[in-house]
N, C-alpha and C positions, 0 to 999 in steps of 0.2 A: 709456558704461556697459560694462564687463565683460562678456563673452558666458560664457552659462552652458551646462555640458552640454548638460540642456534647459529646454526652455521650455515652456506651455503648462497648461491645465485638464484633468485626467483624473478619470473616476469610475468607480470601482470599486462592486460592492454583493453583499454576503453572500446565500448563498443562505437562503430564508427571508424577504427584506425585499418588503414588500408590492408586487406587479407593478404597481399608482397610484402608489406613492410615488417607483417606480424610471424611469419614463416621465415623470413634473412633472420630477423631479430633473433628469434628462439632458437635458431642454428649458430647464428656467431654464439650467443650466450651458451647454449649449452658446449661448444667447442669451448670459451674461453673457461670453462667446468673442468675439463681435460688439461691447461695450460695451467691455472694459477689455485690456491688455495682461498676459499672465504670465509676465515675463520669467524667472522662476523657475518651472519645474515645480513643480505642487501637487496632489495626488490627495487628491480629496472622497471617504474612504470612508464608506458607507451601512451601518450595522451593523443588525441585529435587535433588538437591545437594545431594551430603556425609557428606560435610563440608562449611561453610560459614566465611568469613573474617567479624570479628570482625570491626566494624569501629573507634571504638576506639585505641584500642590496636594492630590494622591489623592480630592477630593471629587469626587463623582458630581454627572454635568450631563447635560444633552443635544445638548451638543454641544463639540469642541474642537477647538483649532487647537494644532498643536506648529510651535514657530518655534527652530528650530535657530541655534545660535551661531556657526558656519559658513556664510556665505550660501552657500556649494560645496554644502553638503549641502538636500536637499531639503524644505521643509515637507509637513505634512497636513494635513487635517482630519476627524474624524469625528463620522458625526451618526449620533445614535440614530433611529430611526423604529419602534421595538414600540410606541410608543403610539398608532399612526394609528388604529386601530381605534375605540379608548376613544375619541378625542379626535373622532372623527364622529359617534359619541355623543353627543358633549357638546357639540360646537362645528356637526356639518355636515361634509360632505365638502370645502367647497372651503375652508373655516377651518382644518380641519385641514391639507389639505396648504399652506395658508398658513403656519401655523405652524413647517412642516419647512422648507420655503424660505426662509423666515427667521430661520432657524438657519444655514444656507447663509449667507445676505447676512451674516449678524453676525459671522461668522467667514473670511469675505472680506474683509470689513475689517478684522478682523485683520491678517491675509495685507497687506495692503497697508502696513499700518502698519509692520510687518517691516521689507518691503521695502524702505520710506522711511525707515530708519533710526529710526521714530516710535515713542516709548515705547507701550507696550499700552495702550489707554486705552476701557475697557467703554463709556462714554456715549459717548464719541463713535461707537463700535461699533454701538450701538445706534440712533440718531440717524443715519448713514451708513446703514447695514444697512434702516430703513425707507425711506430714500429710494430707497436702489436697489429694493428691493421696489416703491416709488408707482411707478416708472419701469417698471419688466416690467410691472404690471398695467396700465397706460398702453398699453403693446404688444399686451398680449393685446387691449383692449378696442378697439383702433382696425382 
């Protein structure tokens, strides 16, 4: 395989983004460091937001993966986190930052699919994106 500039999982986070959301996040991600290879550098930015404009598609999500036409050039990802608050509310604290990290996993598998030369494909995303989540709660719980 090609060696690339670089390599590895980086995360960045806006100031603003809740200090729980920022501390799960850098734990799941440095765990998924341990789990998978990133032959391509990829930084998970953490935004404030609620919601983030797709740069694709211009719809608002909460979360996105840009996967460049150049494997030279580096992918992202960016996840909303302004609804943590709301969503402890309504779900519980550990539903909620469940929710963020599984935005994280679904758009890691994204990133993978890039990689793999793999057409973008949402269900599998989603379907992948849970299992790697069963697996970190697996971890935590043992």
């Amino acid at each position: 395989m090609k060696r690339y500039p670089r390599t590895g999982l980086k995360i960045k986070s806006e100031k603003g983004v809740h200090p729980e959301v920022k501390a799960e996040c850098t734990k799941f991600c440095n765990w998924l460091q341990w789990q998978m290879t990133f032959d391509v550098r990829v930084v998970i930015y953490l935004k404030q937001d609620t919601l983030i404009k797709n740069r694709t598609t211009n719809e608002m999500a909460a979360a996105t993966f840009f996967a460049p036409y150049d494997k030279e050039e580096e992918p992202y990802i960016r996840i909303a986190t302004g609804s943590y608050e709301k969503l402890i509310v309504e779900y519980g604290k550990k539903n909620a930052l469940y929710e963020i990290l599984d935005s994280i996993a679904h758009e890691i598998i994204h990133y993978r699919q890039w990689l793999n030369d793999v057409k973008i494909d949402e269900e599998k995303a989603e379907e992948e994106g849970l299992k790697l989540m069963d697996q970190y709660i697996e971890t935590l719980q043992s």
